[in-house]
N, C-alpha and C positions, 0 to 999 in steps of 0.2 A: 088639640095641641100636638105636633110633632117632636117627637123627641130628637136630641143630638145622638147621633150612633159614635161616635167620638167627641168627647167632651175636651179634648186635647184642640181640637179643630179654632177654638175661640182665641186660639195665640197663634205666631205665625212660626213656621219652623225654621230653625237657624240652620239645617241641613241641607233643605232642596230649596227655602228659599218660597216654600209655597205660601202665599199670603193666608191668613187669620177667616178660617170658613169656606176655607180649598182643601181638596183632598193634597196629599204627600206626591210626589212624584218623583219617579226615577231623576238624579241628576243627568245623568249620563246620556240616556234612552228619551227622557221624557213621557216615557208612560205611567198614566196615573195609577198609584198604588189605590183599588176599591176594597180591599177586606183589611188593611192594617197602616197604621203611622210609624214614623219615625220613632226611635225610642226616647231622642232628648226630645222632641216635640212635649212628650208624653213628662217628661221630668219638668219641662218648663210653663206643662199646666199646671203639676204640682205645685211647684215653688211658686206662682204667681196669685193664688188662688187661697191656699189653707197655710194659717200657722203651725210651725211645728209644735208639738205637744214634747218633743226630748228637749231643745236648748231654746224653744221661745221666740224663733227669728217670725217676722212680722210677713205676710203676704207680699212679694214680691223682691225676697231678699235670701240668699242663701241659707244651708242651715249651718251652723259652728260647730266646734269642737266641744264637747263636752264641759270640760274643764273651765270656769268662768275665767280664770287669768287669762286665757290664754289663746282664745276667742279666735283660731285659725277658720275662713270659710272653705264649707266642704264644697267637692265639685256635686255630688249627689247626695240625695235631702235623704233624712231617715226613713229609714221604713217604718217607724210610726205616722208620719207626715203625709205617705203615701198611703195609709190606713188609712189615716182622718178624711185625705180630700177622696178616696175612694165610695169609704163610707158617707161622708157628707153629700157626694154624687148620690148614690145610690137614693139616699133618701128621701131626695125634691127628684126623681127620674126616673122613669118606665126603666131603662136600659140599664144594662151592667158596663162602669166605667172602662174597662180593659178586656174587649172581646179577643183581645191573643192566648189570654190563659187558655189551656186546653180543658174540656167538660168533664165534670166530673164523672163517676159511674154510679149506674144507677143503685142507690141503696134497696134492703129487700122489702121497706115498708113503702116506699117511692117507684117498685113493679107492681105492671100490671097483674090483676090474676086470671089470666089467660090462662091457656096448656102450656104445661112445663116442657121446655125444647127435648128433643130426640134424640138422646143417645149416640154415640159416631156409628158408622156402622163399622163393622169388623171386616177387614179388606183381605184376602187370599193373599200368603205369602206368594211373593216374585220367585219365579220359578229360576234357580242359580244355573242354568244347561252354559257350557259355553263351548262343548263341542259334541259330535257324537257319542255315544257312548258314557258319557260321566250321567250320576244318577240327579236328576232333575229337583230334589228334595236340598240340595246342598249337601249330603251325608256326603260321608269319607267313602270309598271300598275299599276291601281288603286288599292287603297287598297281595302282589302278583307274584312270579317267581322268574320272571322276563327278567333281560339283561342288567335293567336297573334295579334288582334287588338283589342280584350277587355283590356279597363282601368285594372290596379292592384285594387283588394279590399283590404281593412284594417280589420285585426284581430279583 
């Protein structure tokens, strides 16, 4: 059985307009987006798909305002919502619902136990020379006794 690599894909996107089982495509360009969707694509599997678990709205319907009077619909479903059908994915699916997340790091009981990486090596200070004669170290020298180290005299 092959899995969906976007589980978004089963709706169609109101952005580019790409039918339901087509990848996303630039409007503009027309080139097909292959590693990521749209974002409301992605909101309008949400909503179509899982009930909210914060105010209860039914598959296929926004979610509301909290407050039962007062029942305003949000443009964007809860992030519990987006929990649910994540996790609900996840469950019946080889694949993780939202491959944009970026990967996690690796924890220290999830490394290998290979050889521990090598230390940086220790690089030779850059040599500061910028002209003849100055010491190549960056130090200061002593002052001289040349014309630019005589006192200013007064008029």
């Amino acid at each position: 059985m092959r899995t969906t690599r976007f589980p978004q894909l089963t709706v169609r996107c109101s952005w580019c307009e790409a039918p339901a089982g087509e990848l996303c495509t630039n409007p503009a360009t027309g080139v097909v987006w292959r590693s990521k969707t749209h974002d409301v694509r992605r909101t309008t599997w949400v909503i179509h798909t899982t009930t909210c678990p914060a105010c209860a709205a039914a598959p296929g319907s926004n979610c509301f305002t909290t407050p039962v009077a007062v029942r305003i619909p949000l443009a964007t479903p809860h992030p519990e919502r987006i929990t649910e059908a994540d996790t609900t994915h996840t469950a019946t699916h080889r694949t993780q619902p939202w491959p944009h997340q970026p990967p996690t790091a690796p924890t220290a009981t999830a490394r290998s136990g290979g050889p521990a990486p090598k230390p940086a090596a220790t690089w030779p200070s850059i040599p500061t020379q910028t002209r003849p004669g100055t010491p190549r170290s960056g130090a200061t020298s002593t002052a001289s006794s040349g014309p630019a180290a005589r006192p200013p005299t007064s008029p």
